[in-house]
N, C-alpha and C positions, 0 to 999 in steps of 0.2 A: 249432474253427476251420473256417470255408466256404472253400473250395477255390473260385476258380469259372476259373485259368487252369492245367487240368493239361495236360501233355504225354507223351506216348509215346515210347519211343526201341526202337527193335525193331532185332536182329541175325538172323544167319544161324539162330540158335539158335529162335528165334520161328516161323519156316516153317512152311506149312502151315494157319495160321488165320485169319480173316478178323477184323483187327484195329481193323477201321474202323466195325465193329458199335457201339462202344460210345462215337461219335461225339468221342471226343481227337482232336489234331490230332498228328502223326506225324512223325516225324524220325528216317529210316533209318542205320545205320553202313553203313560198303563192301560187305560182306556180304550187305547188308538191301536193297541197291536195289530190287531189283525187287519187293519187299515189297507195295508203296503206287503205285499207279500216278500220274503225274506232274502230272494234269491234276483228281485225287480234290483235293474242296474240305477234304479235312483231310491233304492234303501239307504238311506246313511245311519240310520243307527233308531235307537231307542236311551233318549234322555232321563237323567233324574237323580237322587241322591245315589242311585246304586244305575251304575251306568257301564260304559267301556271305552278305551281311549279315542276309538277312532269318529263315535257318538261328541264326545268333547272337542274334539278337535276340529269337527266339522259345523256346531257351534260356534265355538272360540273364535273362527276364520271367517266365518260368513260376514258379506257387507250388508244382504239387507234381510232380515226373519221375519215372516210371515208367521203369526198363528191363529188358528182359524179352531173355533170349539173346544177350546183348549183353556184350563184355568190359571193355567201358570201359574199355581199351589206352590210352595215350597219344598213340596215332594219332588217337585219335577225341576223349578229353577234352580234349589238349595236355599238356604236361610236368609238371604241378603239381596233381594232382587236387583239392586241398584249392581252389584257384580256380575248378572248374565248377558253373557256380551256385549260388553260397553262399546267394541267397538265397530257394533253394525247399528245401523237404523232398522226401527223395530215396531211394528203394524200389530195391533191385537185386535181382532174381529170377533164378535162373542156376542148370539142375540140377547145376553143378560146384563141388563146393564147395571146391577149389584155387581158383578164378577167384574165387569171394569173398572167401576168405583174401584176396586183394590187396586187396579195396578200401578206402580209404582215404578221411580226410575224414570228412565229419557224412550218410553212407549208410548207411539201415538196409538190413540183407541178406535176403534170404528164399529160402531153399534149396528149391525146388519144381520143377517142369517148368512149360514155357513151357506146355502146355495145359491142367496143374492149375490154374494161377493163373487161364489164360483162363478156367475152368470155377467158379472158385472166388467169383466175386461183388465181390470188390476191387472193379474198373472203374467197376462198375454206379453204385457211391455216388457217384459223379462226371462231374462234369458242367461241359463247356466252355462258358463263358457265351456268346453271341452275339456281345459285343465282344471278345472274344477272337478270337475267328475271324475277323471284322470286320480287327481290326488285324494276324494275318499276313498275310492278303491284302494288305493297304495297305502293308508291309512289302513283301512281294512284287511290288509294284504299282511301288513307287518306286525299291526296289534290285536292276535285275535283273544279271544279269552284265555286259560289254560283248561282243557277239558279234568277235571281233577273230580273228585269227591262227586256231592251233588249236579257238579255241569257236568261230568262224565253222564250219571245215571239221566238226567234228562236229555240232553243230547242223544239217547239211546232212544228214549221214547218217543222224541220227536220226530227223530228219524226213519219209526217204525208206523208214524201216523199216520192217515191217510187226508184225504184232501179233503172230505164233506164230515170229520169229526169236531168235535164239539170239545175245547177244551176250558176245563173249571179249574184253577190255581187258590189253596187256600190265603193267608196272607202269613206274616213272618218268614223266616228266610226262603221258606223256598216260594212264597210271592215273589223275591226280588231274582231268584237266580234263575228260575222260570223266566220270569221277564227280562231278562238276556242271554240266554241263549239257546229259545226254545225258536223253530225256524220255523214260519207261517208261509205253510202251501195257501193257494189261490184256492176259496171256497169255506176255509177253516174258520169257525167264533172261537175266539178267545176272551174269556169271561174272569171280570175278577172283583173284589171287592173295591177296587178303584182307592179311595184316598178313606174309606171308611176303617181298616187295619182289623177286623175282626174275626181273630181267632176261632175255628171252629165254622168257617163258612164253607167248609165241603160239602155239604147238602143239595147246595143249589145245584148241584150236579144231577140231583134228583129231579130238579125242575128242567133242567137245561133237557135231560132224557125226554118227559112227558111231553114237555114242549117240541121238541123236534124229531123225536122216534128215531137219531142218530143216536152212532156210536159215543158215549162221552169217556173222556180221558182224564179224570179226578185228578188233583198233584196236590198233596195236604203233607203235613208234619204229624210226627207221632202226641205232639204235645198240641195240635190243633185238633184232629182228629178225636182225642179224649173231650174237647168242650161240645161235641154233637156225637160222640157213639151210638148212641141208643136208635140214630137213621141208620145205621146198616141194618135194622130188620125192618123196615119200610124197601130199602133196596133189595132185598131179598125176597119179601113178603109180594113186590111189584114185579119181581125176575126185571128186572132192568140190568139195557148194556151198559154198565157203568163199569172200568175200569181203575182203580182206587190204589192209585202209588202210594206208601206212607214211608217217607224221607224219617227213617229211626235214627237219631241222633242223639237218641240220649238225654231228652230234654227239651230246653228252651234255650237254643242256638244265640239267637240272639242278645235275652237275656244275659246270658253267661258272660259272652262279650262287654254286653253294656255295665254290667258290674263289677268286671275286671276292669275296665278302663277306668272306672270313675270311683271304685270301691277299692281297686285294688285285690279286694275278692268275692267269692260267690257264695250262694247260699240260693236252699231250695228252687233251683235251674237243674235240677239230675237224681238221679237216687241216692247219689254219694251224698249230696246235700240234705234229702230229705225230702225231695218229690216222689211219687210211687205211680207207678208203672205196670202196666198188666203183661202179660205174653199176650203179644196180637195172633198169634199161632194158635193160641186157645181161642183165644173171641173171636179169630173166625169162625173154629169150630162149633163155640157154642150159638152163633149166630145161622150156622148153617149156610156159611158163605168159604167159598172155596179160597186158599192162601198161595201164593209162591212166592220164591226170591227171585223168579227170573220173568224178566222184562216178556222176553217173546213170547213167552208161554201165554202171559198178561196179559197180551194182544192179542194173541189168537184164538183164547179160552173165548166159545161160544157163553156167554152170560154174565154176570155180575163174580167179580173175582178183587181180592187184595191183594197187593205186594207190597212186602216189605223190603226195603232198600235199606241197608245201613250205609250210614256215611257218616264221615271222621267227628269225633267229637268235639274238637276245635276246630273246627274247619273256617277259616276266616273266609267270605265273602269279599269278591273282587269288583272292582271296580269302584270302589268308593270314592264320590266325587268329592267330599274335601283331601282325600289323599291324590288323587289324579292331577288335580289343582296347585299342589304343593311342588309335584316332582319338576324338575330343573326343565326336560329336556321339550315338556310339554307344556312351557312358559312362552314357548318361539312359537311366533307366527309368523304363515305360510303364505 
């Protein structure tokens, strides 16, 4: 059988080789971001529960998926593995062979390291037809995110990034909206808490600093930022370049969401509820760490500085792949 629309899916596991040599088009997990640079004409996307359509589509269509360090978690495939694309044949290379043991579905396994297989010639036999490439593009072309709320304000800051910073994403929403549509220049780490989901891991941006003497670009929530406050005078006390975005939303975004769908209503997700809330306007102050509402300023401020971003209080998050899944017109394949 001729192969002519294969796909890539690279993780953390993958790092280190230049994956783009063997011209497939590329679809990183959370891990994997910084993998594939965002503007490389075989980006196709970044997969997973909170995804985007032309990411899905370029899945959904593919005849043969390669994944290489990659655990294909149900963060990444969705809850049902036997439904990620049933209709390509499907390779998993992973030096752990616990992490294969899980796989599940119509996946052949292959227990190697991600640079034996790079080395091993697989790739070479294959080859992504022109229309192929052709059509994510076109994909990409038609479906892009909608810049709104939170992807407005990151999209701003990614934009203003430079190519050797260092970027730390806490998790909860704006882990997921970060990981789609923040755009990875060549040179950029992208760091995050991977599938671990823990609230409060903005700090690490303190290690990411020490450890590399770059600039780093924090992206936390106002309600994740409250489970580790008490490092902003370690940041201050160190003058570290830490740049500290806090996405004000009013709460726990997600939460609110997940207990309106399934509660019907909310409770202690906001102050209306009963969560409580400090002015970050003061706790900078008292911390002796400087504040704005503006991105650039954020950027350009020589040293350790906060912003606070507000964004919508309901703000629903796009891309949700069991919704994506659902819609009629993204049922056809291409």
């Amino acid at each position: 059988m001729t192969y002519s629309k294969p796909l890539l899916i690279i993780g953390n596991g993958a790092r280190g080789l230049d994956w783009t040599k063997f011209g497939i088009p590329i679809v990183t997990t959370r891990l994997g971001i910084d993998l594939i640079e965002s503007d490389s004409p075989l980006f196709a996307g970044r997969y997973g529960l909170f995804t985007d359509v032309p990411s899905y589509l370029a899945v959904k269509n593919a005849d043969y998926i390669f994944s290489v360090g990659a655990r294909l978690d149900p963060g990444f495939t969705g809850y049902n593995l036997k439904d990620f694309a049933p209709q390509a044949t499907k390779l998993n290379t992973d030096i752990d062979k616990k992490e294969l043991g899980k796989t599940v579905g119509d996946f052949m396994i292959n227990h190697q390291t991600a640079k034996e297989f790079y080395e091993g010639g697989m790739l070479k036999e294959f080859k992504a037809s022109n229309e192929w490439l052709d059509q994510i593009h076109a994909w990409q072309n038609k479906y892009p995110l909608k810049l709104t709320g939170s992807y407005k304000v990151i999209r701003e800051i990614s934009n203003q990034a430079k190519k050797d910073d260092v970027i730390v994403v806490d998790t909860s929403s704006s882990f997921h909206t970060a990981a789609q549509i923040w755009q990875i220049k060549k040179g950029q780490r992208y760091i995050t808490t991977g599938g671990i989901s823990t609230m409060g891991y903005w700090p690490a941006a303190i290690g990411a600093a020490l450890a590399s003497g770059r600039r780093v670009i924090c992206i936390t929530g106002d309600g994740c930022l409250q489970m580790n406050i008490q490092e902003l005078a370690t940041v201050v006390k160190n003058k570290l370049n830490i740049k500290i975005f806090v996405l004000n939303n009013d709460g726990y975004l997600l939460i609110r969401w997940t207990q309106r769908k399934y509660f019907k209503k909310v409770m202690g997700e906001s102050p209306k509820t009963g969560l409580g809330f400090p002015n970050l306007h003061d706790i900078a102050i008292a911390y002796g760490l400087m504040w704005t509402d503006d991105v650039s300023l954020a950027m350009s401020y020589k040293g350790p500085i906060l912003c606070e971003l507000k964004t919508p209080f309901w703000e629903k998050s796009q891309g949700r792949l069991d919704e994506i899944s659902k819609t009629t017109i993204l049922t056809q394949t291409y």
